[in-house]
Backbone as ProteinMPNN parsed JSONL, in Angstrom:
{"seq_chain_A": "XXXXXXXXXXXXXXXXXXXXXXXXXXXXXXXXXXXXXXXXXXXXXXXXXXXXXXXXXXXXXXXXXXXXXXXXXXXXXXXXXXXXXXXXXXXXXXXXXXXXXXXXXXXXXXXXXXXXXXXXXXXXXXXXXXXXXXXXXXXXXXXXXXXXXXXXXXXXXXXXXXXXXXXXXXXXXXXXXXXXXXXXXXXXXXXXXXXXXXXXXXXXXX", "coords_chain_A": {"N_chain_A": [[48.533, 134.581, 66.836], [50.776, 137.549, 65.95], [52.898, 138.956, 64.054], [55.728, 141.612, 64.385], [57.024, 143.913, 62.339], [59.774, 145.423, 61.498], [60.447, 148.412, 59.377], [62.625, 149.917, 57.919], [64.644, 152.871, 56.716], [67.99, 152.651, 56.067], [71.477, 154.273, 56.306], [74.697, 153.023, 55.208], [76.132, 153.341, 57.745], [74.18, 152.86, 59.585], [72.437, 155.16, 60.245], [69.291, 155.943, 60.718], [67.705, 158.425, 60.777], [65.826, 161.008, 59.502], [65.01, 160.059, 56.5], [63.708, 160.899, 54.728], [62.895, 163.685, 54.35], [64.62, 167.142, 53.813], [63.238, 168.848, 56.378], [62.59, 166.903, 57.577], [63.413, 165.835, 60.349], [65.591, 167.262, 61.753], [66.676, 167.665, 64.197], [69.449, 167.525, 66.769], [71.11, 168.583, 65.492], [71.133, 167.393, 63.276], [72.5, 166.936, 59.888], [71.825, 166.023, 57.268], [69.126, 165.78, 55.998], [66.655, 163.945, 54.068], [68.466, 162.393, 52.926], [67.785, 159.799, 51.433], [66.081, 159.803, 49.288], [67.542, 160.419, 46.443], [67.596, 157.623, 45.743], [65.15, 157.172, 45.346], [63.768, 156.529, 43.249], [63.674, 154.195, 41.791], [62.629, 150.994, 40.034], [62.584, 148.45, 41.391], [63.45, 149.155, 44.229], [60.524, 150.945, 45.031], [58.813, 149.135, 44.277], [59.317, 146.92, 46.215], [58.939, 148.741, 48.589], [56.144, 149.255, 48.214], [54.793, 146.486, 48.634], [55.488, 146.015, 51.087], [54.217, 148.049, 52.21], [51.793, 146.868, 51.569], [51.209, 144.724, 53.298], [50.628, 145.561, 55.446], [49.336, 145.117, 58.414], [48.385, 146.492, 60.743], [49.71, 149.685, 62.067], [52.174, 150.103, 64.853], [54.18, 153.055, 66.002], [56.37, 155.38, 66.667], [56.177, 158.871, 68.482], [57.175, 161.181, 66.991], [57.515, 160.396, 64.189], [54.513, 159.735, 64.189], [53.323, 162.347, 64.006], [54.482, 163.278, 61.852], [53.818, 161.82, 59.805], [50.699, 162.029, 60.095], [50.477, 164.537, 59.758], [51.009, 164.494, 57.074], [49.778, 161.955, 55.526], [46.711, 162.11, 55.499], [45.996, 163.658, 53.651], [47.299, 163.446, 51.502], [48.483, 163.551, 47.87], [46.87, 162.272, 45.292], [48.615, 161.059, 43.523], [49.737, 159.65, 45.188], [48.353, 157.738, 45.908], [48.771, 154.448, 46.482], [50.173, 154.369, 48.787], [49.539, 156.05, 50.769], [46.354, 155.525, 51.037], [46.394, 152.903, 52.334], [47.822, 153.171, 54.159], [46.317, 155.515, 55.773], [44.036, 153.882, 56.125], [44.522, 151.807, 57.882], [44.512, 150.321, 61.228], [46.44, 152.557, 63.712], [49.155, 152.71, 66.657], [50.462, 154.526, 68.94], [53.448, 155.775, 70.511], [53.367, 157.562, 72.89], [54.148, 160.136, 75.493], [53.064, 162.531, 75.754], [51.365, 163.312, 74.041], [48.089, 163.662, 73.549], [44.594, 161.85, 73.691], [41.713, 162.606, 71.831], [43.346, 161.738, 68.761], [44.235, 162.688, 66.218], [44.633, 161.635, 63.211], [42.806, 159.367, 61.523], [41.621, 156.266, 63.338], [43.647, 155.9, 65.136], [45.415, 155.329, 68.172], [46.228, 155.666, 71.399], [49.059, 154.717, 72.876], [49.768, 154.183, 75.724], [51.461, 153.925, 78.763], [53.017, 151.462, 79.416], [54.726, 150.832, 76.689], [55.696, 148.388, 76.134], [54.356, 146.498, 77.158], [52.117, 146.954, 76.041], [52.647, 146.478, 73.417], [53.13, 144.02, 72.914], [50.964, 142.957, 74.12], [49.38, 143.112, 71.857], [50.419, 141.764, 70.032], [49.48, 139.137, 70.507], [47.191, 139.228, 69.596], [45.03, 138.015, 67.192], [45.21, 138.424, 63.784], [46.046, 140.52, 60.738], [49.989, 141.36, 60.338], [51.563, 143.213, 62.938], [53.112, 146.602, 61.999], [56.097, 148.867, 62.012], [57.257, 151.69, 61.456], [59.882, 154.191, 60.368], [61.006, 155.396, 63.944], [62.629, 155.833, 65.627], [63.515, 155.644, 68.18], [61.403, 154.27, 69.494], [61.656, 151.583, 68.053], [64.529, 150.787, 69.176], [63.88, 150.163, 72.543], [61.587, 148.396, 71.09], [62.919, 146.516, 70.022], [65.065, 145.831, 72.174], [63.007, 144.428, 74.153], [62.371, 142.082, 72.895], [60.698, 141.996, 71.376], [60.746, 142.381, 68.453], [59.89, 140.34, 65.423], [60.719, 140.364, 62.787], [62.967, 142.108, 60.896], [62.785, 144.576, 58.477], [65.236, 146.133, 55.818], [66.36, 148.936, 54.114], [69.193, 149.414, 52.747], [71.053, 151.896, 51.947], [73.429, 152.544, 49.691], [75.669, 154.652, 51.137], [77.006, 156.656, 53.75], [76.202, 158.577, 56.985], [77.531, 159.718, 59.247], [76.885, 160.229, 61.674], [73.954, 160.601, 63.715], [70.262, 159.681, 64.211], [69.892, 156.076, 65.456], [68.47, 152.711, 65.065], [69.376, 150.15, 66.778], [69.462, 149.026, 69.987], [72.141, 150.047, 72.482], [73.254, 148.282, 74.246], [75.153, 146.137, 74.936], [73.754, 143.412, 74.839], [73.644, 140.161, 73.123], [71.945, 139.618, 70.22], [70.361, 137.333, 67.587], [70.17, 137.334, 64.258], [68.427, 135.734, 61.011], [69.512, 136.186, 57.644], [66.854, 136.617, 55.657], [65.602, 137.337, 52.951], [66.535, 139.253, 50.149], [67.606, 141.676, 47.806], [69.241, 143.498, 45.108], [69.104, 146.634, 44.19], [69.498, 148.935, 40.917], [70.248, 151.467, 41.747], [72.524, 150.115, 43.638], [71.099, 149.999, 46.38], [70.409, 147.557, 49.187], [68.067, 145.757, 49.906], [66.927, 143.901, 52.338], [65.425, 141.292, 54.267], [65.392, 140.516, 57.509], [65.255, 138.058, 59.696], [64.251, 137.038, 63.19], [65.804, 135.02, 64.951], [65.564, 133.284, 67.21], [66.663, 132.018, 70.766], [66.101, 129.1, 71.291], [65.396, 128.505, 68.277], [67.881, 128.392, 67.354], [69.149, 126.748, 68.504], [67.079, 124.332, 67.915], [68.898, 124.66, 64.91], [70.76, 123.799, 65.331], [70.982, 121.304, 65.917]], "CA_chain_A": [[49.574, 135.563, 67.181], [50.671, 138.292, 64.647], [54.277, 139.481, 64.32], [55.926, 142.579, 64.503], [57.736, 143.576, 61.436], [59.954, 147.169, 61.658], [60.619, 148.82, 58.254], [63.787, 151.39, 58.483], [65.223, 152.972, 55.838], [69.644, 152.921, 56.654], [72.193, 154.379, 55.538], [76.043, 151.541, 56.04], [77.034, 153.286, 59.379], [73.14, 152.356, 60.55], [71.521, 156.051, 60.438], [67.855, 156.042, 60.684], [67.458, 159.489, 60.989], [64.808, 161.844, 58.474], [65.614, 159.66, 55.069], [62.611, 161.469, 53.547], [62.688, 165.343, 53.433], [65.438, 168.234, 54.307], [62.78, 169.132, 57.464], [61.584, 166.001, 58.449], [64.156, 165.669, 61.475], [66.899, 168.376, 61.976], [67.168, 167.374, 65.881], [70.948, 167.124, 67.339], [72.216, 169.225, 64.221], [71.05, 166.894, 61.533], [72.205, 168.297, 58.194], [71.622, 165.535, 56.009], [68.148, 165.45, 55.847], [66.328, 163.626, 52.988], [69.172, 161.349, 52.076], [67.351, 158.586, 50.69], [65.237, 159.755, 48.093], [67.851, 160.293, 45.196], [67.537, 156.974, 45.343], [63.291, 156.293, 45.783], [62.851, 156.156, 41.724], [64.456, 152.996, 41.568], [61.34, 150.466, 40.395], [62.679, 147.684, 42.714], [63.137, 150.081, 45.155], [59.125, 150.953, 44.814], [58.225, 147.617, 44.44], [59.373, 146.986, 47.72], [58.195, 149.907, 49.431], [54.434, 148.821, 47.954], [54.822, 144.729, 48.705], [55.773, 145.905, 52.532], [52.798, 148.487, 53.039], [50.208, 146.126, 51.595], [51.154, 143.299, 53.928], [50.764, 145.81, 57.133], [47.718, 144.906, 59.231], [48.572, 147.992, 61.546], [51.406, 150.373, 62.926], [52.715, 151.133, 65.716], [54.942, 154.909, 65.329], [56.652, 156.541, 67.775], [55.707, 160.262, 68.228], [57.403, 162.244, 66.1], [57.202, 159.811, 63.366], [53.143, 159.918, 63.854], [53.227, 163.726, 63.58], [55.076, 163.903, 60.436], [52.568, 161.26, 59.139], [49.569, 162.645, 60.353], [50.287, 166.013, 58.946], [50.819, 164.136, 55.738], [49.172, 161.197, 54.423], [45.481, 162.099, 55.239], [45.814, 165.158, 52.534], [48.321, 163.34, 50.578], [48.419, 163.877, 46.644], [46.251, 161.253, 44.495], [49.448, 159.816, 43.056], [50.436, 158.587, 46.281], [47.633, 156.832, 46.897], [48.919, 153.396, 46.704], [50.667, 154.208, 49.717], [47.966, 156.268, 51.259], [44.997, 154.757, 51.54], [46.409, 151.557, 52.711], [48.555, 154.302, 55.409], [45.143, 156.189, 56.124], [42.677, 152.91, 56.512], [44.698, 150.669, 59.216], [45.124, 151.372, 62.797], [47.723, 153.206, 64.118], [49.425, 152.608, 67.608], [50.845, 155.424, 69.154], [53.645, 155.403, 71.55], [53.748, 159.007, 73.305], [53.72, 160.742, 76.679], [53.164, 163.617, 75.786], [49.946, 163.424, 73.03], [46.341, 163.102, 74.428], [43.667, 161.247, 72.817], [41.441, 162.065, 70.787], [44.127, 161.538, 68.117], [44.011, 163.471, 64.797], [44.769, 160.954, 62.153], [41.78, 158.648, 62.352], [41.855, 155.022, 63.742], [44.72, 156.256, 65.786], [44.894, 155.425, 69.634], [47.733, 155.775, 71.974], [49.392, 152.721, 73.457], [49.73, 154.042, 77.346], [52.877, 154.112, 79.619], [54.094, 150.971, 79.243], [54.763, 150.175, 75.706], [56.858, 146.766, 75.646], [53.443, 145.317, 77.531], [50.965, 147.079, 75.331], [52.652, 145.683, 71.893], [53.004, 142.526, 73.199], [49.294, 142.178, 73.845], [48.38, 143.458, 70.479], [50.924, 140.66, 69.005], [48.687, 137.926, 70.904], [45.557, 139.293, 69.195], [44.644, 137.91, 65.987], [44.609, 139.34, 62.169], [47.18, 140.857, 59.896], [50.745, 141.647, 60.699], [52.109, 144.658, 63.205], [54.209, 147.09, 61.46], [56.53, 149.708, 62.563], [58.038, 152.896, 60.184], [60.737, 154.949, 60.795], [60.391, 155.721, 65.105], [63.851, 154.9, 66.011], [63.54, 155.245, 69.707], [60.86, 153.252, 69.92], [62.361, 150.432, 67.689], [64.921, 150.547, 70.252], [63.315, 149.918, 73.04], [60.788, 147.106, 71.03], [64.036, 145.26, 69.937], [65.428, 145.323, 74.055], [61.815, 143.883, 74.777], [62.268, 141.204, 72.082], [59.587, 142.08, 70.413], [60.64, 142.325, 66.618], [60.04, 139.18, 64.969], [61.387, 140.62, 61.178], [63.459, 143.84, 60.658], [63.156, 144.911, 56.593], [66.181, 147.36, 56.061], [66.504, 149.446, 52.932], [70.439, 150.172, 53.022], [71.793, 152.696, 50.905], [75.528, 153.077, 49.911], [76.097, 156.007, 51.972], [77.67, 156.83, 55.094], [76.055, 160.089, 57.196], [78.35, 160.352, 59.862], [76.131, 160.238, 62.58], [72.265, 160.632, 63.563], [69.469, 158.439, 65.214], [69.509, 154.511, 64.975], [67.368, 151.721, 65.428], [69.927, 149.475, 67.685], [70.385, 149.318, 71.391], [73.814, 149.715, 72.735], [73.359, 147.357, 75.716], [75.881, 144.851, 75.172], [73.21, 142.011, 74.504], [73.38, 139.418, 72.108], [70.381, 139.559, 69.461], [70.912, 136.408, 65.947], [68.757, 137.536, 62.865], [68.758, 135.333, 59.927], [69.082, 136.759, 56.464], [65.782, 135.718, 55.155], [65.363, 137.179, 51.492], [67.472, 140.383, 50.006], [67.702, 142.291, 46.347], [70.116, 144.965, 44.845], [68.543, 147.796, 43.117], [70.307, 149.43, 39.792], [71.855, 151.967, 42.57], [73.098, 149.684, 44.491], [70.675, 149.657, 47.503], [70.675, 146.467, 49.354], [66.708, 145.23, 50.128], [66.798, 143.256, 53.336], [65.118, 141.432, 55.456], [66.485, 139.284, 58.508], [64.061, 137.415, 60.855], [65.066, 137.318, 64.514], [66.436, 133.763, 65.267], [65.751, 132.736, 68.949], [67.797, 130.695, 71.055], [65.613, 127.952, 70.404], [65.311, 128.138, 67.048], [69.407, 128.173, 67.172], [69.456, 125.408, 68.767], [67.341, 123.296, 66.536], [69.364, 124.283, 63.523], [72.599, 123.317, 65.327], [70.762, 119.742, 66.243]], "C_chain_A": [[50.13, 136.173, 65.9], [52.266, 139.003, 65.031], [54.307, 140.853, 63.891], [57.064, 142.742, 63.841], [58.269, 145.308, 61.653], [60.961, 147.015, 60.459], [61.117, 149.712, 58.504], [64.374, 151.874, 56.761], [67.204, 153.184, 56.942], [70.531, 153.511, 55.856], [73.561, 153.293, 56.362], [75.827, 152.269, 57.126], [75.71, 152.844, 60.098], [72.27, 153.939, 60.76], [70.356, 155.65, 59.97], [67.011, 157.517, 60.172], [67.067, 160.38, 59.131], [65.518, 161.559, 56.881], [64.813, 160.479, 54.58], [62.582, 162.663, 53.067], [64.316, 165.861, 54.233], [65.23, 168.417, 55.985], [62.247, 168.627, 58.214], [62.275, 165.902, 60.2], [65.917, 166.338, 61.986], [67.268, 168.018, 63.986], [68.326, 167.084, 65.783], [72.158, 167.456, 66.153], [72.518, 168.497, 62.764], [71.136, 167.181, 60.178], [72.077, 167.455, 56.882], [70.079, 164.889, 55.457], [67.24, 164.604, 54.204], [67.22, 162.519, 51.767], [68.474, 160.288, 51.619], [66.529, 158.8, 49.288], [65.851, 160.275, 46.854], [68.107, 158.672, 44.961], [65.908, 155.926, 45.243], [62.647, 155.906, 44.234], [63.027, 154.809, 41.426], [62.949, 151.892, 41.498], [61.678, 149.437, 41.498], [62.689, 147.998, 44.005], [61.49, 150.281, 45.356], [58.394, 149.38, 44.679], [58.258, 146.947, 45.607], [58.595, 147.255, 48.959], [56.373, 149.201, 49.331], [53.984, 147.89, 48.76], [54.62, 145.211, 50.303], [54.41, 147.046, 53.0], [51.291, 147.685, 52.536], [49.881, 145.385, 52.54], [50.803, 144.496, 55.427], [49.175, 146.021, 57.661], [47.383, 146.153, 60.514], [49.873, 148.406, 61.826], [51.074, 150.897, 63.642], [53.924, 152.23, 65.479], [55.031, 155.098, 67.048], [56.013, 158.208, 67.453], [56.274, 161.129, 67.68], [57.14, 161.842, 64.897], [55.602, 160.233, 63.102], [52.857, 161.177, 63.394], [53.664, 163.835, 62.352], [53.939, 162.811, 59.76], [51.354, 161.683, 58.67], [49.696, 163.621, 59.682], [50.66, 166.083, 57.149], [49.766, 163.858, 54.804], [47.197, 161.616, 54.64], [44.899, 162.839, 53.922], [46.841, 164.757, 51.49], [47.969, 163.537, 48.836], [47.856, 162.775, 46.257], [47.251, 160.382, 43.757], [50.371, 159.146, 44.298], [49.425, 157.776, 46.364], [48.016, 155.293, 47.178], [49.423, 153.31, 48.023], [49.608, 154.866, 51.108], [46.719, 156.005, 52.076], [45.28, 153.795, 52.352], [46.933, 152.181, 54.805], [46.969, 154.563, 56.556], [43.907, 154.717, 57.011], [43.072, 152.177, 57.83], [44.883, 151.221, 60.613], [46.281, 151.359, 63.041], [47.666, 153.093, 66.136], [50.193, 153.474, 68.089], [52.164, 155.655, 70.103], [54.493, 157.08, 72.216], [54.003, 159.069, 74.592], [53.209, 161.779, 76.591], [51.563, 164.178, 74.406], [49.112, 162.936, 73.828], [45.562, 162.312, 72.86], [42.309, 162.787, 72.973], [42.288, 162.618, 69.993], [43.455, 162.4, 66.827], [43.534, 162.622, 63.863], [43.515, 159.761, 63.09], [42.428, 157.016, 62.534], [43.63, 154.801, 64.828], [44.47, 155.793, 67.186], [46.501, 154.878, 70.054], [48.159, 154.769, 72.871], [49.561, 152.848, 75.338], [51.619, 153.869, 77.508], [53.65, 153.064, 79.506], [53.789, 150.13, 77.88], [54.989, 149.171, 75.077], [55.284, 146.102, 75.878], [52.419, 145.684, 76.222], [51.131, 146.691, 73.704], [52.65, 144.444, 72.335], [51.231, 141.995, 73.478], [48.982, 142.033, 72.953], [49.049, 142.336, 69.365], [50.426, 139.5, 69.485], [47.279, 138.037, 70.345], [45.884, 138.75, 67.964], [45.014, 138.874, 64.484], [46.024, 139.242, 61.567], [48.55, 141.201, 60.427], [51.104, 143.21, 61.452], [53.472, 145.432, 62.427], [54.733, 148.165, 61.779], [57.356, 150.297, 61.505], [58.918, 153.842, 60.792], [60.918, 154.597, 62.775], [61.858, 155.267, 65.53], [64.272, 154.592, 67.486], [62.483, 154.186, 70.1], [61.238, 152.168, 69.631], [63.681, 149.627, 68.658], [64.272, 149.629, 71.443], [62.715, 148.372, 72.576], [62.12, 146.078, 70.869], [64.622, 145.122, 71.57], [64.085, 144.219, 74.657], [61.757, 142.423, 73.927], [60.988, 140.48, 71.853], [59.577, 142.132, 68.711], [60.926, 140.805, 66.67], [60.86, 139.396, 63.262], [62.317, 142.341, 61.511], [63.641, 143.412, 58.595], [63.626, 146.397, 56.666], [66.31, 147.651, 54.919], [68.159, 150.084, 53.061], [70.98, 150.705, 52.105], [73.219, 153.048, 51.173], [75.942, 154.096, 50.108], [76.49, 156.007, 53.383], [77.821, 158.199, 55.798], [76.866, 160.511, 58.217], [77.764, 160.143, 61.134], [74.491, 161.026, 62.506], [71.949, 159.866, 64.623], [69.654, 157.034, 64.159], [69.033, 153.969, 65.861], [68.454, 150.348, 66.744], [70.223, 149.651, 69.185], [71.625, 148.693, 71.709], [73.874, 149.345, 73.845], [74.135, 146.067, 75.823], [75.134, 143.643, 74.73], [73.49, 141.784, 72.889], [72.322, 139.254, 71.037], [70.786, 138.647, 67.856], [69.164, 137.077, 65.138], [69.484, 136.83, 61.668], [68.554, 136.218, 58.469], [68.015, 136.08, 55.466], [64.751, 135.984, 53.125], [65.784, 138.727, 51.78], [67.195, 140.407, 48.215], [68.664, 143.273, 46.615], [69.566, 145.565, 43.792], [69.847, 148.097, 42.159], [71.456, 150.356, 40.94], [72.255, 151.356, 43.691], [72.594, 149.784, 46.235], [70.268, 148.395, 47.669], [68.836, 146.396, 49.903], [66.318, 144.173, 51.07], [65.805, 142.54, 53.84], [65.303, 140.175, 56.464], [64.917, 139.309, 59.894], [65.221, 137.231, 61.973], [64.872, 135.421, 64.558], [66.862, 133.373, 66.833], [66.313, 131.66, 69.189], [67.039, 129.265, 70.667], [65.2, 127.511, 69.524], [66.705, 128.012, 66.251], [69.892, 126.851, 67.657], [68.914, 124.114, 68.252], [67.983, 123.358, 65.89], [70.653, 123.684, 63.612], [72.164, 121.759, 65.248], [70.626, 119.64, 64.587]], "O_chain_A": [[50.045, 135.538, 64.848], [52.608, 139.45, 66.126], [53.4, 141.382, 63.249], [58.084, 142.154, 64.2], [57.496, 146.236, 61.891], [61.848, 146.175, 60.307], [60.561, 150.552, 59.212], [64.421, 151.082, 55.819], [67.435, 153.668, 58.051], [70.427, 153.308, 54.647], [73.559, 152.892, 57.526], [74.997, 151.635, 57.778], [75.897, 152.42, 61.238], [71.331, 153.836, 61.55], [70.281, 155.043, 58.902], [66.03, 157.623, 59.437], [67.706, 160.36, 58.079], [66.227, 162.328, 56.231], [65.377, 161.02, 53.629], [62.366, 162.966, 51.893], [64.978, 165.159, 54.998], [66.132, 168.307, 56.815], [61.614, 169.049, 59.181], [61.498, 165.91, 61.155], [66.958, 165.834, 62.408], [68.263, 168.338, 64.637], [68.627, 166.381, 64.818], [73.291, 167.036, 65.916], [73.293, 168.639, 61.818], [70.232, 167.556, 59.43], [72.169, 167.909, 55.741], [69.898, 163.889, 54.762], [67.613, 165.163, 53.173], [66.992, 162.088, 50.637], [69.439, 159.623, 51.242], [66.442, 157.958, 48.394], [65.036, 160.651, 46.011], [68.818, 158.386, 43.998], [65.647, 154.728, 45.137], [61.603, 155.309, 43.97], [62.242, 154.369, 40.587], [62.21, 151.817, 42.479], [61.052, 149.553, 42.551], [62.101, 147.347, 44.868], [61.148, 149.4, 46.146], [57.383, 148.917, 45.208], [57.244, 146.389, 46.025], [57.993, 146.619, 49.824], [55.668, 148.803, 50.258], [53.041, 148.084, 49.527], [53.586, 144.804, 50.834], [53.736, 146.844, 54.01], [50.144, 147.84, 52.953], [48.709, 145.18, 52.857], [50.782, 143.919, 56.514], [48.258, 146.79, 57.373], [46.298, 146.502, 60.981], [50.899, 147.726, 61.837], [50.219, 151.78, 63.706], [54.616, 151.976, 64.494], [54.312, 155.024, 68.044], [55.513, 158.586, 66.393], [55.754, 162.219, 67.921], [56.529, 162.663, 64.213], [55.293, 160.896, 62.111], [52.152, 161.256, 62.388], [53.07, 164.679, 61.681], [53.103, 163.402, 59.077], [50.923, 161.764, 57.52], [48.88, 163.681, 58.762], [50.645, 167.0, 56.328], [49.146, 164.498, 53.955], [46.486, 161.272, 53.696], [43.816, 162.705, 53.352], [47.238, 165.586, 50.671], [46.756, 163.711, 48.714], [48.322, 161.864, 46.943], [46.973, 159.241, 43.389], [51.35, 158.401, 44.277], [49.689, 156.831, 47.107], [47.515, 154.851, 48.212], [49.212, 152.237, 48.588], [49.129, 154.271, 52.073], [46.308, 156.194, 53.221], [44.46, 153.647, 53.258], [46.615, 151.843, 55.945], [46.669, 154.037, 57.628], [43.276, 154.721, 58.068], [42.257, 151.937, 58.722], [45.31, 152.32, 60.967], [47.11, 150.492, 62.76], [46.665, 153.285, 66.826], [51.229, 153.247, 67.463], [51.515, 155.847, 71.131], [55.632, 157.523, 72.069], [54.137, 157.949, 75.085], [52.721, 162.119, 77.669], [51.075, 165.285, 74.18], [49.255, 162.021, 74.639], [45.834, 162.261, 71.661], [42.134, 163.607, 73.874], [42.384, 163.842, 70.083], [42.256, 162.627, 66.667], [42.344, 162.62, 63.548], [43.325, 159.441, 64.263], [43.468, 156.632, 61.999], [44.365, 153.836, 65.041], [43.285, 155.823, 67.518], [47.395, 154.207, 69.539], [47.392, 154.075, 73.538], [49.494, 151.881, 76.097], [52.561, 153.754, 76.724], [54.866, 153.253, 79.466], [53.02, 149.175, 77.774], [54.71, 148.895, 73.91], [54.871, 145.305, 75.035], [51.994, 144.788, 75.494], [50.203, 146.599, 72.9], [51.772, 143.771, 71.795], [50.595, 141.005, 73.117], [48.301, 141.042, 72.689], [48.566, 142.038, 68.273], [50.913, 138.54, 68.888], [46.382, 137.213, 70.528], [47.028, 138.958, 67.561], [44.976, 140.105, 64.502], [46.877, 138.369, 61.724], [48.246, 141.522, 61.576], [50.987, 144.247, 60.798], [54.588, 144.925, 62.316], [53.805, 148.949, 61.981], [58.054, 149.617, 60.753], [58.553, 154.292, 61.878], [60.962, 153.386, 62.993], [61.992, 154.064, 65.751], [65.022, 153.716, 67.918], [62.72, 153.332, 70.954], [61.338, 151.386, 70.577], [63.834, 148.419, 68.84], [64.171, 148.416, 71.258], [63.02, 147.35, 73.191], [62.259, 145.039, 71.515], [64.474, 143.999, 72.053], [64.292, 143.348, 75.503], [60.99, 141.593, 74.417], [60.471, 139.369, 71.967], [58.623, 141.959, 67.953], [61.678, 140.159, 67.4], [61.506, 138.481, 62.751], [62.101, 143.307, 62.241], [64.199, 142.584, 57.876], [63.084, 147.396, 57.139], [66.432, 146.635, 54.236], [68.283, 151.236, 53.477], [71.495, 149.961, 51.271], [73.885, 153.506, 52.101], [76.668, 154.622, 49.263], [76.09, 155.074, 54.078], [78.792, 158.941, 55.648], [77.042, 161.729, 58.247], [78.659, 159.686, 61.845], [74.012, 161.734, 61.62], [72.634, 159.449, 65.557], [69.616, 156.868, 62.94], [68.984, 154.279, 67.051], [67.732, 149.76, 67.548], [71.153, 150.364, 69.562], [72.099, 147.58, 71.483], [74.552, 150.004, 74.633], [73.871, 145.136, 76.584], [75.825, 142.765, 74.214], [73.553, 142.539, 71.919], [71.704, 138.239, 71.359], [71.456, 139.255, 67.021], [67.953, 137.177, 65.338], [70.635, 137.066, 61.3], [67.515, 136.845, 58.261], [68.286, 135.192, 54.658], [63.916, 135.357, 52.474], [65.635, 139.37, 52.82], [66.743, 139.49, 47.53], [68.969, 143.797, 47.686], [69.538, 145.116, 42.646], [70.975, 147.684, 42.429], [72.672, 150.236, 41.091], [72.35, 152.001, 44.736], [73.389, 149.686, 47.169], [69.779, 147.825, 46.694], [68.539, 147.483, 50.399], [65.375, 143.468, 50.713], [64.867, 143.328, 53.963], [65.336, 139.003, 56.087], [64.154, 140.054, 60.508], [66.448, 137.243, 61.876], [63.874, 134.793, 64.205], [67.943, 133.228, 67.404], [66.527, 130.676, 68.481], [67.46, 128.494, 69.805], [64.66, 126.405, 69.495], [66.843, 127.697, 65.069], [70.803, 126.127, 67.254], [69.578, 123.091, 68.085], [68.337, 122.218, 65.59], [71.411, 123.244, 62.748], [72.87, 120.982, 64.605], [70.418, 118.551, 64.052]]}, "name": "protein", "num_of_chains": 1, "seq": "XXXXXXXXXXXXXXXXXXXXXXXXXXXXXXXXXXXXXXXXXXXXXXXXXXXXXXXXXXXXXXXXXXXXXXXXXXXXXXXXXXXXXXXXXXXXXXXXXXXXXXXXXXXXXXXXXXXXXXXXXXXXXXXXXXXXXXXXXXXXXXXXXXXXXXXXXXXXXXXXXXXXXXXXXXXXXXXXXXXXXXXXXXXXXXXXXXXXXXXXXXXXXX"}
């Protein structure tokens, strides 16, 4: 069995929403697009980023996420490649309604209607770890299905006001341990908190 690890960038109040460019995600009057990357030079920062796409044995992406991907990394610049290739080579899980197969970006294939069942199979198969990038509705959703086994959060000392986030607001209970953390030069915090089931709460109380 192979866990399911979701990689967010945050800003404190918990936005998710288009850390990377100006135009990555303007939906619902987003005007702070691209907040994260006056802080992406940072080498610990990058060191990070690297460590967490080597370890990913595949991703699943929601659909807007895959689109901004897809229309990226296949054509990406030669000094990305560390990120790249590793992007480009693994399979990708799709979770649309609204995209057909055959998929653009290769090794791509779309996960079907009901998504909670169709990651959960793919975390009973064998191999390398599942990994999930940006997709914040779907992250939703997989955390209600209690399906994340790790969340790794990149939190930057900022506060956008509002946006998309990765939490559902259903009242439930969800324990994550803090399981190893860093602070970059600007002060971004380097997370990441494993999910702590009731019966792994209840050994640590015994």
């Amino acid at each position: 069995m192979r866990k399911l690890i979701v990689n967010e960038f945050l800003s404190m109040d918990g936005v998710a929403q288009a850390p990377g460019g100006p135009d990555e995600d303007p939906s619902g009057g987003f005007a702070h697009g691209g907040w994260h990357m006056r802080y992406a030079q940072d080498e610990r920062g990058r060191a990070w980023v690297l460590k967490n796409i080597g370890e990913i044995g595949a991703l699943v992406l929601g659909r807007r996420t895959y689109e901004i991907f897809a229309g990226y990394w296949p054509n990406a610049p030669d000094d990305t490649a560390a990120v790249r290739e590793p992007l480009n080579r693994v399979p990708k899980y799709v979770a649309s309604t609204t995209l057909t197969e055959p998929l653009s970006w290769n090794n791509s294939t779309l996960l079907g209607p009901d998504v909670v069942s169709a990651v959960r199979a793919l975390k009973q198969e064998d191999g390398r770890d599942l990994h999930v990038i940006g997709s914040a509705r779907l992250v939703r959703g997989l955390l209600t299905g209690d399906l994340v086994d790790e969340l790794r959060l990149t939190i930057d000392p900022l506060v956008l006001g509002g946006g998309k986030r990765i939490f559902p607001e259903d009242g439930e209970l969800r324990r994550f341990r803090l399981a190893e953390h860093e602070l970059t030069s600007d002060g971004v915090m380097l997370t990441t908190y494993a999910r702590q089931r009731e019966e792994e709460a209840g050994q640590q109380a015994a």
